[in-house]
C-alpha positions as CSV (number, residue, x, y, z in Angstrom):
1,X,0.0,0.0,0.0
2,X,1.2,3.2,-0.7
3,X,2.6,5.6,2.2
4,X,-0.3,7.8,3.5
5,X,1.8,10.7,2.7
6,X,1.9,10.0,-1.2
7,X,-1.1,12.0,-2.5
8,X,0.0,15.1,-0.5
9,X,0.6,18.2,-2.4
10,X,4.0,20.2,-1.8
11,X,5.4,23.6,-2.4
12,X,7.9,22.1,-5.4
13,X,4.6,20.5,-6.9
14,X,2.3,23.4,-6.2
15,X,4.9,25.7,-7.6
16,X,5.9,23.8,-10.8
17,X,2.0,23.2,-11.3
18,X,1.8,27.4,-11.5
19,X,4.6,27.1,-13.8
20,X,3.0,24.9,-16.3
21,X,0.3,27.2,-16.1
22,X,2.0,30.1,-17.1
23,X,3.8,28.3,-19.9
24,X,7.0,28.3,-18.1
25,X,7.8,24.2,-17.8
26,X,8.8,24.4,-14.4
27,X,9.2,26.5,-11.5
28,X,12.9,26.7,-11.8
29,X,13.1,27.4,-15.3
30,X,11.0,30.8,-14.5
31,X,12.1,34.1,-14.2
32,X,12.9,35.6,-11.1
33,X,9.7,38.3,-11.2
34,X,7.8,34.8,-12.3
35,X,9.2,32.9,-9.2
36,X,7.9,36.0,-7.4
37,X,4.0,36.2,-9.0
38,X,3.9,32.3,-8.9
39,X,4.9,32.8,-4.5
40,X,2.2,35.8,-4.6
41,X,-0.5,33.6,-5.8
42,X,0.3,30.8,-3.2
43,X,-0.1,32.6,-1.1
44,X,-3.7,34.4,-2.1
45,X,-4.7,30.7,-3.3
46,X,-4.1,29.7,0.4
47,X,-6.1,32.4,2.1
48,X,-8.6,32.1,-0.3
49,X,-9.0,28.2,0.7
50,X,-8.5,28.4,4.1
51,X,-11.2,31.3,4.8
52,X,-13.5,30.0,1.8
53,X,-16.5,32.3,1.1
54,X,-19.8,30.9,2.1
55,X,-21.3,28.6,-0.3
56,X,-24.1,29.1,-1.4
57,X,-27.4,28.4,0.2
58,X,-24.9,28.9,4.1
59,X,-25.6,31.7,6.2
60,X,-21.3,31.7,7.0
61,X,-17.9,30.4,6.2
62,X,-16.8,27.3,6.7
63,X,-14.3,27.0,9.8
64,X,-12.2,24.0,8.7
65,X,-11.7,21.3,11.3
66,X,-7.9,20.8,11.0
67,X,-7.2,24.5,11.7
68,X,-9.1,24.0,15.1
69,X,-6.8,22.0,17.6
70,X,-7.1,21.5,21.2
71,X,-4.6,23.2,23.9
72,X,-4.1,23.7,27.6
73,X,-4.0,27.0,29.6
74,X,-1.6,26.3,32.9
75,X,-2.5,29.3,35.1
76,X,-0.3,31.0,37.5
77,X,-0.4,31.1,41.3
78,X,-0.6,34.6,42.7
79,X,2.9,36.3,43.7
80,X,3.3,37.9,47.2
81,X,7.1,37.5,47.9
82,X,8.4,40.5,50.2
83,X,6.7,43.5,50.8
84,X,6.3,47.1,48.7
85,X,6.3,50.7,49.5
86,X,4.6,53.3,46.7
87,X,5.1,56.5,46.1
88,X,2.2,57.9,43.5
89,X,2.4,55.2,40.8
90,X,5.6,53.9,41.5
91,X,5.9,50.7,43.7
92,X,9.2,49.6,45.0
93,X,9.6,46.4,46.7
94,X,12.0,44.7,49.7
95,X,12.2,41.0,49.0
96,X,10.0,41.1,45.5
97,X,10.5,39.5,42.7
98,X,9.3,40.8,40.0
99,X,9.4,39.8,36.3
100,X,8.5,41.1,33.0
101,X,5.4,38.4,32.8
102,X,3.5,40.2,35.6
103,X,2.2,43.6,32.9
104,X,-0.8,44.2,32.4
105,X,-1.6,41.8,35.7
106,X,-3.6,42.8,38.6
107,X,-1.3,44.0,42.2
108,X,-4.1,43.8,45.0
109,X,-3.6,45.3,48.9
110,X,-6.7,45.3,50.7
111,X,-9.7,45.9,48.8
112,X,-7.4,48.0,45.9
113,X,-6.5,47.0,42.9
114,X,-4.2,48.4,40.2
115,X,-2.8,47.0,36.9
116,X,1.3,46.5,36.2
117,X,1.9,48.9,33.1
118,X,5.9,49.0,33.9
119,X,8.4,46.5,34.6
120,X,11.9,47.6,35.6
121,X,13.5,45.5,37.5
122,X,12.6,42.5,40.6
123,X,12.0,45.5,42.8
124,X,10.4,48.6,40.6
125,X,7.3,48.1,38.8
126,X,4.6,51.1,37.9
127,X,0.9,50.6,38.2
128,X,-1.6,52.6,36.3
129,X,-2.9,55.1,39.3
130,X,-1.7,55.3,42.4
131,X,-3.0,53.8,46.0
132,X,-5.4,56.0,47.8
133,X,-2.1,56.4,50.0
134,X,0.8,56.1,49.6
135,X,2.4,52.5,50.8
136,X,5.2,51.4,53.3
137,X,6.2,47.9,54.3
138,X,2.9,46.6,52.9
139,X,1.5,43.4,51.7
140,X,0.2,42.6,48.3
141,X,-0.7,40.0,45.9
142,X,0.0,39.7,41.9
143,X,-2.8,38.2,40.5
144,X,-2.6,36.2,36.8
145,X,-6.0,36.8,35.4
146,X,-4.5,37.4,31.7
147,X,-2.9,35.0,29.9
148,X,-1.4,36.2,26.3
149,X,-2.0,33.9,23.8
150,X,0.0,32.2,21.3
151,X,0.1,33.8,17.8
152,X,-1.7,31.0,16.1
153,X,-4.5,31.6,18.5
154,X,-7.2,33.2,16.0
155,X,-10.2,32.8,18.6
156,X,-11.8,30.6,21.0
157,X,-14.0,27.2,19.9
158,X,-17.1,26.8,22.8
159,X,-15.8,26.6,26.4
160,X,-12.9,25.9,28.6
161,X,-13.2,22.7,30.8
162,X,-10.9,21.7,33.5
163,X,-8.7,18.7,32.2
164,X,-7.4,17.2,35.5
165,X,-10.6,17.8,37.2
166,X,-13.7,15.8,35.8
167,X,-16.6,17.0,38.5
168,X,-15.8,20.9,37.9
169,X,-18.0,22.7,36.1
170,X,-16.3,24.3,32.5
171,X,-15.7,27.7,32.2
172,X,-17.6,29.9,29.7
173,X,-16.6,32.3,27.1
174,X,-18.4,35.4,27.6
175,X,-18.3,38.8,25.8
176,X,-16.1,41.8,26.8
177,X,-19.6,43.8,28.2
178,X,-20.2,40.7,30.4
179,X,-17.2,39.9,31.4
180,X,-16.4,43.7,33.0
181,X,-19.7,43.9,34.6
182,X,-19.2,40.5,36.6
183,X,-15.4,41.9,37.4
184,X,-16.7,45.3,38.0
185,X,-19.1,43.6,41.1
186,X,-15.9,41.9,42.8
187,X,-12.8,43.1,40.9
188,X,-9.9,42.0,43.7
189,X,-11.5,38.3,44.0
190,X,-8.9,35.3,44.0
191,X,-10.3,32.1,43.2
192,X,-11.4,29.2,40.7
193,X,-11.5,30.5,37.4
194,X,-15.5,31.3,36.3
195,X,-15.8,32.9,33.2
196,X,-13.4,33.9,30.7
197,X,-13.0,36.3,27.9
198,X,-10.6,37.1,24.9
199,X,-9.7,40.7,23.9
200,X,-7.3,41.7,21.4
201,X,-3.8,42.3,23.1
202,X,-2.0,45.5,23.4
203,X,1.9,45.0,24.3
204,X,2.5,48.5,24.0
205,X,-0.5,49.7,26.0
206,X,-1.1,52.3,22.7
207,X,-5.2,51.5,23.2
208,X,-4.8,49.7,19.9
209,X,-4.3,46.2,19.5
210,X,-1.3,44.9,18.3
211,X,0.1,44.7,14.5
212,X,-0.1,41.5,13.6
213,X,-3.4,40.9,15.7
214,X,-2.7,38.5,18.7
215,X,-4.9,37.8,22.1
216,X,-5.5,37.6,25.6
217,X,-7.4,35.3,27.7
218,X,-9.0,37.0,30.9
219,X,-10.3,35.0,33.7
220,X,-12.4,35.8,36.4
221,X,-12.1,35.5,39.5
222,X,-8.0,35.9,39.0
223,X,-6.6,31.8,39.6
224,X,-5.5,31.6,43.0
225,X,-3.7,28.6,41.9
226,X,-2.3,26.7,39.3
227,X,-4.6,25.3,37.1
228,X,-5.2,23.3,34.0
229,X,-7.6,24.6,31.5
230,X,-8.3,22.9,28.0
231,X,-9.4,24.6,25.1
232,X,-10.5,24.4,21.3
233,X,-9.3,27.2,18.8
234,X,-9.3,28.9,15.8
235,X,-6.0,28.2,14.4
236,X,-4.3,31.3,12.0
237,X,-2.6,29.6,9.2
238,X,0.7,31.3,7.8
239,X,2.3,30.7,4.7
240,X,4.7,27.9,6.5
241,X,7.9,26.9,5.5
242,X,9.1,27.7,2.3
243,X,11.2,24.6,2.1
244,X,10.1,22.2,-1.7
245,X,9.1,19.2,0.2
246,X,6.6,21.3,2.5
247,X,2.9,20.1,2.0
248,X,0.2,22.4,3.5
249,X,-2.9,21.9,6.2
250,X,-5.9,20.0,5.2
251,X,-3.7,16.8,3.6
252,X,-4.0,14.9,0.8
253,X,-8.0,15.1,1.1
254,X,-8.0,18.8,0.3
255,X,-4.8,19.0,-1.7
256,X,-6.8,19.4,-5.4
257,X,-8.9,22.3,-4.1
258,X,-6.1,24.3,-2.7
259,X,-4.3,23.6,-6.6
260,X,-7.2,25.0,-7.9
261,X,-7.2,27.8,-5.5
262,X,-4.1,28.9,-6.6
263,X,-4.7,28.4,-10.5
264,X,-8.0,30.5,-9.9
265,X,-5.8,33.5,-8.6
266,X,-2.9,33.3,-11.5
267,X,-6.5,32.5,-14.2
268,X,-7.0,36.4,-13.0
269,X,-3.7,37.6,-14.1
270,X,-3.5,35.6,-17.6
271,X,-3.7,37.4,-21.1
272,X,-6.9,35.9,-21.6
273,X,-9.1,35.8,-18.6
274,X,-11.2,32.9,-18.1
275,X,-13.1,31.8,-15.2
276,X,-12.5,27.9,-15.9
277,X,-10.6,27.7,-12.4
278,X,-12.6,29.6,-10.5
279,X,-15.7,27.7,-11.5
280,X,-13.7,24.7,-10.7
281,X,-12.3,26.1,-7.9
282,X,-16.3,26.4,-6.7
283,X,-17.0,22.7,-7.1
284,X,-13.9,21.2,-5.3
285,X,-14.2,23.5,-2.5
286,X,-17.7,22.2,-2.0
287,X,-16.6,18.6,-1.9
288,X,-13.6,19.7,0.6
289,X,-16.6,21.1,2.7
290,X,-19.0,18.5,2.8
291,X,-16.2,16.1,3.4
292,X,-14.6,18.1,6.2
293,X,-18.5,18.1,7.5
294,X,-18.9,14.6,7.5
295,X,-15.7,13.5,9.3
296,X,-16.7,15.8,12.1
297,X,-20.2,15.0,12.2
298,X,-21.8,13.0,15.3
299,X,-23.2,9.6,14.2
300,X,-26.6,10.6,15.7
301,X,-28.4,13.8,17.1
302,X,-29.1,12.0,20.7
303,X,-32.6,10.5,21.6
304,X,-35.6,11.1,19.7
305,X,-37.5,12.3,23.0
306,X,-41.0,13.8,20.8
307,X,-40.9,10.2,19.2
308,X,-42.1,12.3,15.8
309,X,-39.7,9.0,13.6
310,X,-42.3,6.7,15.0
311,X,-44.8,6.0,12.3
312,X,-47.8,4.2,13.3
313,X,-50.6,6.0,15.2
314,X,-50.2,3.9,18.4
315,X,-47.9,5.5,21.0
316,X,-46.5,3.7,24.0
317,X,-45.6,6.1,26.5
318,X,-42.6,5.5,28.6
319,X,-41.6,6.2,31.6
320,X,-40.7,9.9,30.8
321,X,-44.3,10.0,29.2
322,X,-46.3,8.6,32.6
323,X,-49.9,10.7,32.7
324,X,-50.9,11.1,35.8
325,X,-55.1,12.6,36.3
326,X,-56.4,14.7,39.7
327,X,-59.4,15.9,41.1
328,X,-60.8,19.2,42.1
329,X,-59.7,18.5,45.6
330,X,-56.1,17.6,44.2
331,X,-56.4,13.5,45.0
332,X,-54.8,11.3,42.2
333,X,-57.4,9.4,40.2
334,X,-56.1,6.0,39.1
């Protein structure tokens, strides 16, 4: 049988099909500003495939099932090593250590809490407003309730559930509005993580998010220990390696429609335009669909409680059905 890795389509293949197309033989017998248009229109053809317009008769785009893996989320414990002294929004510690990973984190004493906007060093930080007095010899906790993301991380898939923990309850993804106003009720609580939220992240703290866009995950209450959350995502798909032998996601299953992808992009460029790629284009990225569809699908939709499959006019009630009859007075009739 032949190796499951036979059919797969690579960069030297893709490339050389482009050539062909463009009358050139093969890739390396192209120009250099042919090499570079045949590179350009991998690259559309491979955005174009990965984040397909709907088809017709679907409401949405298709979210492809091998760009949505599973990860973990290890949280942090808080941090309350040493004490700190402040002086407006500068906070210098005896015995701290502080580290880079702690901006943009909550620092809690009492009922306050202010966010780390500067790291210096293990002892100077700088929060974003001051204490309501200054401090001396005080303690304090550093809470990890935002977690950046990695920047594959394109959006979160449903819920987070605890892995190592099967009787917890899962962790929701709510929006940013809902998320503030449950933080805004207890803002300084330490606990199990309840709900969580992704925003856009801002490194920089500009009030724009960064360029290229990456994300934060923010919990609530901030983990006042180390846990393990597991997650589905939205995987952002580069261009990869530009090494020949490189296939692409999707496999050998979808390797014909992203081909065509990229022979519908260099159709647009050709002296002649034609739409014989793009109308093929249409038709294979249909079959990738309802084949990605299928593999994911459940075998059934779960018990048939309304019994409307059952076809003849008798219906036996179960035990979920059982009819029970009362008086006036509110005395069972049997």
């Amino acid at each position: 049988m032949a190796q499951p890795d036979a059919l797969h389509l690579t960069r030297a293949d893709l490339r050389d099909e482009l050539a062909r197309f463009m009358s050139f033989g093969k890739y390396t017998s192209a120009p250099t500003q042919a090499q570079a248009d045949i590179n350009a229109f991998i690259k559309r053809g491979l955005r174009q495939f990965y984040v397909p317009v709907p088809l017709s008769g679907d409401s949405q785009t298709h979210s492809w099932s091998f760009l949505q893996p599973w990860d973990i989320i290890t949280t942090i414990a808080p941090v309350e090593d040493g004490t700190i002294s402040s002086s407006g929004t500068a906070i210098a510690g005896s015995g701290t250590t502080f580290t880079s990973a702690m901006l943009g984190q909550k620092i809690i004493v009492g009922e306050q809490v202010r966010t780390i906007v500067t790291f210096t060093n293990s002892t100077t930080i700088v929060v974003d407003s001051a204490f309501s007095s200054n401090l001396s010899g005080s303690k304090y906790k550093i809470a990890f309730n935002i977690v950046h993301m990695s920047q594959h991380f394109g959006g979160l898939v449903g819920d987070l559930t605890y892995s190592k923990e099967s009787t917890k309850s899962m962790v929701p993804n709510v929006g940013e509005a809902s998320y503030r106003r449950t933080e805004s009720l207890d803002p300084n609580k330490l606990g199990r993580p309840e709900i969580a939220c992704v925003t856009p992240k801002d490194t920089a703290d500009t009030n724009y998010p960064d360029n290229p866009s990456q994300f934060t995950m923010n919990f609530w209450p901030a983990p006042d220990d180390v846990y393990i959350l597991q997650y589905r995502y939205v995987a952002v798909q580069g261009d990869e390696t530009d090494t020949p032998t490189a296939t692409f996601l999707g496999g050998a299953q979808h390797s014909e429609t992203i081909l065509v992808s990229c022979l519908s992009i260099a159709e647009e460029y050709a002296e002649t335009p034609s739409t014989r790629y793009r109308e093929l284009f249409q038709q294979r990225l249909a079959a990738s669909i309802l084949m990605d569809r299928r593999m994911n699908a459940p075998d059934n939709l779960g018990q048939n409680l309304d019994r409307s499959d059952f076809r003849s006019g008798y219906v036996r009630h179960g035990e979920e059905y059982t009819v029970r009859y009362y008086d006036i007075s509110g005395n069972e009739v049997t």
